[in-house]
MIKOL-556994 format. One line per 3 residues: their letters; for each residue y negated, z, x of N, C-alpha, C. Coordinates in Angstrom, 2 decimals, padded with zeros to 5 digits. Example, Ala and Ser with C-alpha at 12.3 -4.5 7.8 and 13.67 -1.06 7.14 Angstrom:
BEGIN
as = 005.69:007.80:013.19:004.50:007.80:012.30:003.30:007.80:013.20 | 002.25:007.08:012.85:001.06:007.14:013.67:-000.03:007.87:012.90 $
! end
This chain:
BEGIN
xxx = -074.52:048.37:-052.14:-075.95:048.40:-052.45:-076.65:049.46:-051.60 | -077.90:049.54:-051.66:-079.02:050.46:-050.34:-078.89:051.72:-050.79 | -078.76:052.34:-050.30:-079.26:053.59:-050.88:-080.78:054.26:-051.12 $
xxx = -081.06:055.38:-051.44:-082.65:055.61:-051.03:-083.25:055.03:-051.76 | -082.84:053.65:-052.99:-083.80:053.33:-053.82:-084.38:053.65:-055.03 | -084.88:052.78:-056.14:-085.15:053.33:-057.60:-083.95:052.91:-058.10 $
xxx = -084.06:053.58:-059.47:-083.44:053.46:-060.13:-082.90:052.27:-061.19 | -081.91:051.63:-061.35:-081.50:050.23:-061.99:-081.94:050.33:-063.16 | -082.31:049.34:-064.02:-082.83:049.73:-065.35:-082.38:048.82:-066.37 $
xxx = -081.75:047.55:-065.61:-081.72:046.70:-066.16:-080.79:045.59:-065.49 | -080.07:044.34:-066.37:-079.57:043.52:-065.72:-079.90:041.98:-065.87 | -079.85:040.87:-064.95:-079.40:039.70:-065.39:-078.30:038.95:-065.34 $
xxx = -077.89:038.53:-066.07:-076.12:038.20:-065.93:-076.71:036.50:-066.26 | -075.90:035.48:-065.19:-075.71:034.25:-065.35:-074.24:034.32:-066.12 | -074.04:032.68:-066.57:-073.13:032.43:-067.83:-072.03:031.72:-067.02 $
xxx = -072.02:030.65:-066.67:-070.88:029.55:-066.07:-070.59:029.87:-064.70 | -069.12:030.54:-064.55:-068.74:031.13:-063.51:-068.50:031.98:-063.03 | -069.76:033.09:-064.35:-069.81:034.74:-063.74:-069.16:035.31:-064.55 $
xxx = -069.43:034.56:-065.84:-068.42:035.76:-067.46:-067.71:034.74:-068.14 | -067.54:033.49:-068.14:-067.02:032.81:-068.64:-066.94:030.97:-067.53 | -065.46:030.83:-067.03:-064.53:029.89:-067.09:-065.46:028.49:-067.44 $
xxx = -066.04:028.00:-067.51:-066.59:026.76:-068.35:-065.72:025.19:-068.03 | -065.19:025.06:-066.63:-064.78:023.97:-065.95:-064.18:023.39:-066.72 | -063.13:023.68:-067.65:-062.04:023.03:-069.06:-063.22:022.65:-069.64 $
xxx = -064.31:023.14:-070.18:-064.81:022.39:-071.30:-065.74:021.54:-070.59 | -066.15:021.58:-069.44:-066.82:020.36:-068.65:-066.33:019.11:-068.64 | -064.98:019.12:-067.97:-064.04:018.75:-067.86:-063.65:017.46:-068.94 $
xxx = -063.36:018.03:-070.04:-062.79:017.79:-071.26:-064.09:016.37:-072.09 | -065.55:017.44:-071.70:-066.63:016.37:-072.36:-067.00:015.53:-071.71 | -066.84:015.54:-069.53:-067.36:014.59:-068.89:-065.76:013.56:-069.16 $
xxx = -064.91:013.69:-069.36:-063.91:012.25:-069.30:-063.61:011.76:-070.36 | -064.38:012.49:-071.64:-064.75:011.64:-072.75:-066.25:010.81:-072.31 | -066.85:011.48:-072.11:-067.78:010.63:-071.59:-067.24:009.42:-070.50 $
xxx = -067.00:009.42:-069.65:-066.21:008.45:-068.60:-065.70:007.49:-069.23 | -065.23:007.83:-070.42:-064.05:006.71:-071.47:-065.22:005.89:-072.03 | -065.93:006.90:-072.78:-067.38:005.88:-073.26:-067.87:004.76:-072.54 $
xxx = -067.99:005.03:-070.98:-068.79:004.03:-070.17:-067.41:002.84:-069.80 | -065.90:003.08:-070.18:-065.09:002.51:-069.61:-065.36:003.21:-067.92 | -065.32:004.06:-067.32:-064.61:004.69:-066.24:-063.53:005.88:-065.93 $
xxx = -062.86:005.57:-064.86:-061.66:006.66:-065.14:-061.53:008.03:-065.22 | -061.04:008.90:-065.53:-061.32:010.09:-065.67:-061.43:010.54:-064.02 | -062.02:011.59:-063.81:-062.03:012.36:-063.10:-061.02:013.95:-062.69 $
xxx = -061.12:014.57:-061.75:-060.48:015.83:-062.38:-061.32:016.97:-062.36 | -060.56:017.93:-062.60:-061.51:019.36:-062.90:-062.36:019.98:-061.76 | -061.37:019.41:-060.26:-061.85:019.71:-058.93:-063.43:019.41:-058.71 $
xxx = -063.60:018.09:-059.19:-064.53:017.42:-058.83:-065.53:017.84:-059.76 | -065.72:017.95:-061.03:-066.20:018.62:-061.88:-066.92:020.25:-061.13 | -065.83:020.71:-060.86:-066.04:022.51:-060.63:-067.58:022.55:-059.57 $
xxx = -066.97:021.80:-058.65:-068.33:021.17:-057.11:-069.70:020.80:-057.89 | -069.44:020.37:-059.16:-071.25:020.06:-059.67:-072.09:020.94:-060.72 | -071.11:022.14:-060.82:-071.43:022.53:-062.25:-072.15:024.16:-061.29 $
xxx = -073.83:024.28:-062.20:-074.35:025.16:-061.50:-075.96:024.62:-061.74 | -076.30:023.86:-061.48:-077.35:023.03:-061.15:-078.05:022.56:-062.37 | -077.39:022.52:-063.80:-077.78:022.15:-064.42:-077.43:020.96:-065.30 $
xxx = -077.58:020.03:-066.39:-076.71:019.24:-066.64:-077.36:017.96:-066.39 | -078.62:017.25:-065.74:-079.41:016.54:-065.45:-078.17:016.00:-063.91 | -078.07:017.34:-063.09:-077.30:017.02:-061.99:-076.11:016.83:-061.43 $
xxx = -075.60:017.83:-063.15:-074.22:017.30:-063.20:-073.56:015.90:-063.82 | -074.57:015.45:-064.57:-074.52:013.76:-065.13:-074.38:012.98:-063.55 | -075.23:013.25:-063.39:-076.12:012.22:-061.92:-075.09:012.33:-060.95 $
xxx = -074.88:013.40:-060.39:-073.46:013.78:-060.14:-072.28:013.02:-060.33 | -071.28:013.16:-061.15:-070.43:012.47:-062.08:-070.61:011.04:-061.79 | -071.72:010.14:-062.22:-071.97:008.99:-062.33:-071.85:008.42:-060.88 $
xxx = -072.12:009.30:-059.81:-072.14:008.96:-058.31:-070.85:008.49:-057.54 | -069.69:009.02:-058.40:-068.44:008.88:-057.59:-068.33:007.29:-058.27 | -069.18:006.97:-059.23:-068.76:005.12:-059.17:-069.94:004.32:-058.82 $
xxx = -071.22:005.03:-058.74:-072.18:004.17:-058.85:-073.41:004.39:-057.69 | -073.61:003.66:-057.29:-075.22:003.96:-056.19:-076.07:004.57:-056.89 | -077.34:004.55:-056.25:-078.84:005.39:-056.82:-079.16:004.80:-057.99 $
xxx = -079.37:003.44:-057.54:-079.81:002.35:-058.76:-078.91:002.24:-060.26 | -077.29:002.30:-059.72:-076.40:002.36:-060.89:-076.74:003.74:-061.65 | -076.94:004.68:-060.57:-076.69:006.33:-061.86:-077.72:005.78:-061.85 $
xxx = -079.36:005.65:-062.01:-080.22:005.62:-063.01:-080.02:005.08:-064.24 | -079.58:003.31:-063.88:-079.60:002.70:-064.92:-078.50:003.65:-066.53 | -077.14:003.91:-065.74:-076.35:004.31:-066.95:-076.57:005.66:-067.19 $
xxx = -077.55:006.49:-066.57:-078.00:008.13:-067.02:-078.36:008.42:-068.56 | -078.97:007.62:-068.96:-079.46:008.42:-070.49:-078.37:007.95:-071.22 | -077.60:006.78:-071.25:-076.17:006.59:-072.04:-075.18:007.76:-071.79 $
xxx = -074.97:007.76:-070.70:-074.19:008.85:-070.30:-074.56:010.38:-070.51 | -075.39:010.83:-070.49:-076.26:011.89:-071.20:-075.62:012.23:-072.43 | -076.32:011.10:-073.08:-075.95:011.28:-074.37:-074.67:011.49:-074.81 $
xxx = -073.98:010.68:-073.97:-072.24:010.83:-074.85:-072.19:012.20:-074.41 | -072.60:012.62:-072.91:-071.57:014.14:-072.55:-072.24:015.00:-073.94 | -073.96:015.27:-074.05:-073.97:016.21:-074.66:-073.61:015.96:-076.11 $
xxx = -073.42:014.86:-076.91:-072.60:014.82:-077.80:-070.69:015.51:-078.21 | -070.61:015.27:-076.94:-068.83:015.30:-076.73:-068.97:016.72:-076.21 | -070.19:017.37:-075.65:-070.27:018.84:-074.76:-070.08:019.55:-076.23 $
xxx = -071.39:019.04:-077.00:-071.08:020.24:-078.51:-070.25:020.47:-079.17 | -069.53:018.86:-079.37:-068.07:018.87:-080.34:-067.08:020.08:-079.58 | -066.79:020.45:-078.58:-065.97:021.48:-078.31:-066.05:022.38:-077.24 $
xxx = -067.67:022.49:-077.03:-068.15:023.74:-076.38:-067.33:025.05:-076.82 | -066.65:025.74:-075.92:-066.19:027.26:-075.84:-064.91:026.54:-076.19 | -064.18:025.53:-076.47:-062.62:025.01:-077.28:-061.68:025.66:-076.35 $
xxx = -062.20:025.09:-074.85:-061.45:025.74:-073.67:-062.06:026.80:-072.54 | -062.72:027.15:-072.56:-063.49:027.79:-071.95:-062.84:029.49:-072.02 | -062.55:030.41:-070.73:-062.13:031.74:-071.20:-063.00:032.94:-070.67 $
xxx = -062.74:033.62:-070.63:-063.65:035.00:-070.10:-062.93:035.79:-068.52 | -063.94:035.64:-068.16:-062.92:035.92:-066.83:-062.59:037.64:-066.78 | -061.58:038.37:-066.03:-061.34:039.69:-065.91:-062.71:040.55:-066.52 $
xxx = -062.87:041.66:-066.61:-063.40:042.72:-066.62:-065.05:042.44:-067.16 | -064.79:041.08:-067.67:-066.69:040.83:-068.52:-066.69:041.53:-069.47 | -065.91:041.78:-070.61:-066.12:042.44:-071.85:-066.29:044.07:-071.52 $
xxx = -065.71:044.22:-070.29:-065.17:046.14:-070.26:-066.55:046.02:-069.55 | -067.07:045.26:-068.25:-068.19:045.62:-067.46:-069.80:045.90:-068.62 | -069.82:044.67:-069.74:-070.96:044.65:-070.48:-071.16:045.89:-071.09 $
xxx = -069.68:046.18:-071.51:-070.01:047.53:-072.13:-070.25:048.47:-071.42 | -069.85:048.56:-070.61:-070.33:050.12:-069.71:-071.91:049.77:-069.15 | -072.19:048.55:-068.83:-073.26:048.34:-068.73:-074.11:048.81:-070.16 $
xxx = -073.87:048.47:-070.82:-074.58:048.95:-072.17:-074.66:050.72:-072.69 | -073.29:051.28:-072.30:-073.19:052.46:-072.50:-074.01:053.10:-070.92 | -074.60:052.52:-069.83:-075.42:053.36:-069.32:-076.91:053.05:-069.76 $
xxx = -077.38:052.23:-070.98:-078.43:051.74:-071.68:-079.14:050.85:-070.77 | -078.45:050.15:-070.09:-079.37:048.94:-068.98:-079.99:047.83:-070.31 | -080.76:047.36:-069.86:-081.17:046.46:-070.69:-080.96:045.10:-070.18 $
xxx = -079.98:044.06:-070.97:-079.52:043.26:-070.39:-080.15:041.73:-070.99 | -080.16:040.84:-069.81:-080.70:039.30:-069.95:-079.59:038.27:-069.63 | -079.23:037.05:-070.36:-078.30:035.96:-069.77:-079.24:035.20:-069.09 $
xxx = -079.34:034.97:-068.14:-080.03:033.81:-067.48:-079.15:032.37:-066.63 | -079.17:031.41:-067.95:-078.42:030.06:-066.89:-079.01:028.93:-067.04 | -078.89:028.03:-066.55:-079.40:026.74:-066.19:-078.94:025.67:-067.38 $
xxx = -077.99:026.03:-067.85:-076.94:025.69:-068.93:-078.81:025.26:-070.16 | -078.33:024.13:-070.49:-079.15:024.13:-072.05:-079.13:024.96:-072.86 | -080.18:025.13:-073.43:-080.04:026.82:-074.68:-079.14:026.28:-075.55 $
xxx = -079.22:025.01:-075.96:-078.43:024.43:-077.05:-077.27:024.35:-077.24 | -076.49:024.49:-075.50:-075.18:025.33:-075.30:-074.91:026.37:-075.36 | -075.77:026.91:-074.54:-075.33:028.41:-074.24:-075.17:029.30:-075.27 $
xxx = -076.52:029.38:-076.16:-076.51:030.47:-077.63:-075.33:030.08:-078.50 | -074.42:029.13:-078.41:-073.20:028.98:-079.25:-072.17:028.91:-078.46 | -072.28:029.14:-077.48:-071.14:029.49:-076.49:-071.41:030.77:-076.29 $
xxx = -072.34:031.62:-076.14:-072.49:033.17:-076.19:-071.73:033.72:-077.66 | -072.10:033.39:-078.55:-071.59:033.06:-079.74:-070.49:033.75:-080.17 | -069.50:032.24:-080.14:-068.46:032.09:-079.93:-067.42:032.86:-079.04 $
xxx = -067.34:033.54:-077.71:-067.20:034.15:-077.15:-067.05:035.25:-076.81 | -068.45:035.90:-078.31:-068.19:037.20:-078.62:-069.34:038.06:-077.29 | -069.81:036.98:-076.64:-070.81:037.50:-075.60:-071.90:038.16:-076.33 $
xxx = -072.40:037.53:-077.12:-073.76:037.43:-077.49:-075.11:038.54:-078.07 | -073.95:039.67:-078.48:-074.30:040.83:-079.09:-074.63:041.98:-077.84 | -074.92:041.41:-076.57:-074.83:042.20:-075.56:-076.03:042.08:-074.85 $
xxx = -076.92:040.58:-075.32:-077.64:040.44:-075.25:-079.52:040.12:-075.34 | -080.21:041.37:-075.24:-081.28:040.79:-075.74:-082.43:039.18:-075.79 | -082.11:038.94:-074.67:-082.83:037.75:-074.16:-081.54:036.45:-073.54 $
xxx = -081.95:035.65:-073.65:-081.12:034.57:-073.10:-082.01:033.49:-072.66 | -082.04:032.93:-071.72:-082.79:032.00:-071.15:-081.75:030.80:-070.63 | -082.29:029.37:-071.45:-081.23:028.70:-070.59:-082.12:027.45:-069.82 $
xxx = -082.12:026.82:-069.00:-082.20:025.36:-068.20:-083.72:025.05:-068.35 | -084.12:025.04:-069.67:-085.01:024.25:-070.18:-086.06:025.15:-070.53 | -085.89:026.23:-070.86:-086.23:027.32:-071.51:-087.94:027.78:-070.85 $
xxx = -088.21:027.58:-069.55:-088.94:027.64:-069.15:-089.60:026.93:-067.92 | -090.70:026.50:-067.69:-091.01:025.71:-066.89:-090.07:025.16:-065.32 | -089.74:026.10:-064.57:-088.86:025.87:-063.87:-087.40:027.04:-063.96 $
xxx = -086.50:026.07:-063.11:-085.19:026.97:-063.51:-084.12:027.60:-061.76 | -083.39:028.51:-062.21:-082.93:029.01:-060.63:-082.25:027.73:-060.15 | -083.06:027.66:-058.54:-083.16:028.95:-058.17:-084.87:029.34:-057.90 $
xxx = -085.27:029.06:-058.81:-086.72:029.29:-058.83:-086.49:030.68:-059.13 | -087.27:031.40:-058.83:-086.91:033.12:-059.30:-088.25:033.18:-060.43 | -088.79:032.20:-061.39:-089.76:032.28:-062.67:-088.45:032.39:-063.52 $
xxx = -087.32:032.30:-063.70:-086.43:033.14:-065.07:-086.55:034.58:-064.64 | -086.26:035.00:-063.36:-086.14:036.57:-063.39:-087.43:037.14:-063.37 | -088.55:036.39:-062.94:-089.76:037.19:-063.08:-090.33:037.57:-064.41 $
xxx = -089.72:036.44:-064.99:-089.78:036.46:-066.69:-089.01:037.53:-067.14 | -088.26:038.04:-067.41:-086.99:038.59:-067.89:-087.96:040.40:-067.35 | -088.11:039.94:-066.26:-088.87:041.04:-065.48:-090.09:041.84:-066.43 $
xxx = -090.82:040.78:-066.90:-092.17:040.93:-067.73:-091.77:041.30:-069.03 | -090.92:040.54:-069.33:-090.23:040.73:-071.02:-089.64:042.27:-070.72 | -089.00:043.09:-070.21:-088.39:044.13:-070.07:-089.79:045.32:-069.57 $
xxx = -090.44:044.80:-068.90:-092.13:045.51:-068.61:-090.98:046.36:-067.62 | -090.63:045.41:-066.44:-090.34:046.87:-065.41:-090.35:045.85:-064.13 | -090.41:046.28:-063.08:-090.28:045.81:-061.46:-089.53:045.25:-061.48 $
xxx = -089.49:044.21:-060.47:-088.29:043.38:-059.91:-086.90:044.63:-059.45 | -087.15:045.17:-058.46:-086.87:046.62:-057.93:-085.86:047.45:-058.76 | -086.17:047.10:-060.10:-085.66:047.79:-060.96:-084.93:047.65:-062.15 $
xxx = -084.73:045.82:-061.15:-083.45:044.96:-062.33:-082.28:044.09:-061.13 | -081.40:043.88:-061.66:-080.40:043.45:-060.45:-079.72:042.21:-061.48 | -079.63:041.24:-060.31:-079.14:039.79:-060.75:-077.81:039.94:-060.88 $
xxx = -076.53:039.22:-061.84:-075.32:039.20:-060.93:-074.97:037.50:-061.36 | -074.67:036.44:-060.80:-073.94:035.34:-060.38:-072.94:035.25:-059.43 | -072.96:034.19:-059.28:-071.88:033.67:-058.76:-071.89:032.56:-057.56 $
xxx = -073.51:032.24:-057.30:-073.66:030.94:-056.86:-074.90:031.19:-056.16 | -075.33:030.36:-055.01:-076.28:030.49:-053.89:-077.44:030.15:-055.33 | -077.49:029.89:-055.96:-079.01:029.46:-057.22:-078.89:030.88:-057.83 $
xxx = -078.38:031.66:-058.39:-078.28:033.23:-058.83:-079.06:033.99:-057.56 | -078.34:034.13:-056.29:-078.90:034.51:-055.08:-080.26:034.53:-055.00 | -080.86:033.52:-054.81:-081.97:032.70:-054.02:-082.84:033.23:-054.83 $
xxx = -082.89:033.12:-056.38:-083.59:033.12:-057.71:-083.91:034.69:-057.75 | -083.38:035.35:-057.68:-083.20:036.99:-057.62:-084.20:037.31:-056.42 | -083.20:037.12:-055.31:-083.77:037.28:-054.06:-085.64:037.48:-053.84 $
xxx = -085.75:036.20:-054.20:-087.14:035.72:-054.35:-088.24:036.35:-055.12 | -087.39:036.78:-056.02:-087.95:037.43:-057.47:-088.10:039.05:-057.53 | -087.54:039.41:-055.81:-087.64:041.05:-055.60:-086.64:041.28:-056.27 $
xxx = -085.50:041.01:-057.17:-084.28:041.78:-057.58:-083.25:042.33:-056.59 | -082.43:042.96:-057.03:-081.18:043.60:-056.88:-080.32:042.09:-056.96 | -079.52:042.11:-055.69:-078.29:040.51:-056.33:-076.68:041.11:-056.06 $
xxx = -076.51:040.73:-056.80:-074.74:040.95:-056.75:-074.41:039.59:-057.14 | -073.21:039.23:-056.05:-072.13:038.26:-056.57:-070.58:038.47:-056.80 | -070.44:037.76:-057.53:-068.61:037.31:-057.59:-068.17:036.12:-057.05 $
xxx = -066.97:036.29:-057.02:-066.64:035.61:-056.23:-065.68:034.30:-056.54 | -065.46:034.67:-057.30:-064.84:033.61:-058.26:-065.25:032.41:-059.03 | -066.40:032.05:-058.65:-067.07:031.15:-059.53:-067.17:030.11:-059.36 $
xxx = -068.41:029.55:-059.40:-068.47:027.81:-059.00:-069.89:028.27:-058.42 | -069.74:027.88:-056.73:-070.93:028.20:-055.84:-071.31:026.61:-055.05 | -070.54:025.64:-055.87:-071.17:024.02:-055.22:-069.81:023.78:-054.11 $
xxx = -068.89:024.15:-054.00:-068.05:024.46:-053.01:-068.31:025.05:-051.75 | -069.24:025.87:-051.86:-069.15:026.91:-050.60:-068.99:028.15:-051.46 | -068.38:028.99:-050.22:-068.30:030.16:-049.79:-069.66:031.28:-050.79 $
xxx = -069.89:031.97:-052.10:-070.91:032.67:-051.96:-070.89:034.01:-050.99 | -070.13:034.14:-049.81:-070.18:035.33:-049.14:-071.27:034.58:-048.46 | -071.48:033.13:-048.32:-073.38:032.56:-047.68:-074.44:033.09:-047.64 $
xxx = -074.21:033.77:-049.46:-075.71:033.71:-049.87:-075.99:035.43:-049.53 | -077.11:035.31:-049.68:-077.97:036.60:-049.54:-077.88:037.66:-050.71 | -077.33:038.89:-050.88:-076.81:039.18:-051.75:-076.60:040.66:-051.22 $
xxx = -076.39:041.51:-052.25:-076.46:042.96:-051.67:-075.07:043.64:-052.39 | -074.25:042.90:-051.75:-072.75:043.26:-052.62:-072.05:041.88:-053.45 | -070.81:041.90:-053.01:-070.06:041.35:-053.37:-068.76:041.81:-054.27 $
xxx = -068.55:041.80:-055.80:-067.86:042.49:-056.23:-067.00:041.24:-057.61 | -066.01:042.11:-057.52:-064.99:041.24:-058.34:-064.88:040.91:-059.58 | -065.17:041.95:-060.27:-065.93:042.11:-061.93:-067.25:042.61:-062.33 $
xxx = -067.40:041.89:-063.37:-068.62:043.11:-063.95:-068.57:044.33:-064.24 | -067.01:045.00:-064.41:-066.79:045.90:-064.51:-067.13:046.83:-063.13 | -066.82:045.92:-062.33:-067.61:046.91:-060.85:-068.75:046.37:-060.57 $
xxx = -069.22:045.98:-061.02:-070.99:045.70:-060.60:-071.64:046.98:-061.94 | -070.78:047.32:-063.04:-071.08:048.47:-063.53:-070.87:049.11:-062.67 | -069.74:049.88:-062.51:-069.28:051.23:-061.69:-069.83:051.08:-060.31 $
xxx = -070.42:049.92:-059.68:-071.60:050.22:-058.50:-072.82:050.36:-058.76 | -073.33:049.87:-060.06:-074.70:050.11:-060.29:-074.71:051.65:-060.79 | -073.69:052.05:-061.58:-073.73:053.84:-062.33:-073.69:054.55:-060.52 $
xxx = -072.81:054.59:-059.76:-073.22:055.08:-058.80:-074.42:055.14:-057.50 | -075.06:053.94:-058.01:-076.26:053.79:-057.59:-077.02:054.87:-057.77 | -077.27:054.76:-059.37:-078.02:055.53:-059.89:-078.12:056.75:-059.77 $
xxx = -077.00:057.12:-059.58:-076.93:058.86:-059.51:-077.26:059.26:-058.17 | -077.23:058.50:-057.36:-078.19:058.95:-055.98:-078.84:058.41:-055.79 | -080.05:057.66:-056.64:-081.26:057.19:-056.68:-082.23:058.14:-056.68 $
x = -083.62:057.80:-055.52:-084.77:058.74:-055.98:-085.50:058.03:-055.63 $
! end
């Protein structure tokens, strides 16, 4: 990260990819879904490449490896429906926490950052997958997909999050996983950190524009606390 700047005050943490694993429970609800329409399952590979975007694109998506433009329209709202039916029945069932999220939140918390979930994910998932997970108590605000007029990588979630916290872009830092975390931040005047481990569409996030690349949240803590202390 730069040196010479202000001081961090605050964070936004995306959900699928950055603190929690989701691909098993994608996985699990798109080839129940698949069974519904009578098509064959898929695997997790192919799954991992769409998940990010939202679940509008991950349907549309999905439906593409059997069907043209005309076919995914026609079978989209059937298919919809079964995933997010089959998504709720066992949202978080498989889903895990990746390294150093629980140790990073907290130290994030014990330097009093004020923290936001921001994902693309439906609220109707996410707040019971935060939940469940044991995430949820870490967070004041959660924003998911729908939640507001447009979604990342529009940078209107972080400008929001921005207003709700009453502080500068300047003075909050993104962390994802994926060129839509990036872009959304970026745009929005934040601080961006990525990991690297996630689901970035199958590229590379060393792509995206980003001011550090780090392995846990636990070190996107211990780089933001050292930020700070030579901040002016």
């Amino acid at each position: 990260m730069r040196q010479g700047h202000g001081v961090i005050r605050a964070v936004i943490i995306d959900l699928d990819g950055t603190m929690l694993d989701t691909v098993p429970d994608f996985h699990v609800a798109i080839n129940r879904m698949r069974a519904d329409l009578q098509l064959a399952p898929i695997s997790a590979v192919q799954v991992k490449d769409l998940v990010g975007k939202g679940s509008a694109n991950l349907i549309a998506g999905v439906l593409a490896f059997d069907f043209d433009a005309a076919g995914v329209a026609r079978h989209f709202d059937a298919a919809m429906a079964a995933y997010q039916r089959h998504y709720l029945a066992i949202n978080g069932d498989h889903a895990t926490l990746y390294d150093g999220v629980i140790e990073g939140l907290a130290a994030l918390q014990a330097m009093d950052l004020r923290m936001a979930c921001v994902t693309n994910k439906p609220i109707a998932f996410a707040r019971p997958l935060l939940e469940k997970t044991g995430l949820a108590p870490y967070f004041e605000i959660v924003y998911g997909g729908e939640c507001l007029p447009r979604k990342k990588p529009d940078p209107m979630p972080m400008l929001q999050v921005c207003a709700d916290f009453d502080l500068a872009p300047g003075e909050v830092v993104a962390i994802g996983d994926s060129s839509n975390d990036a872009e959304a931040a970026r745009a929005a005047g934040c601080w961006v950190l990525a990991v690297p481990y996630g689901y970035n569409h199958g590229r590379s996030i060393h792509e995206a524009d980003s001011d550090g690349i780090v392995d846990s949240l636990l070190e996107a803590a211990t780089l933001i606390s050292s930020h700070n202390r030579t901040a002016n």
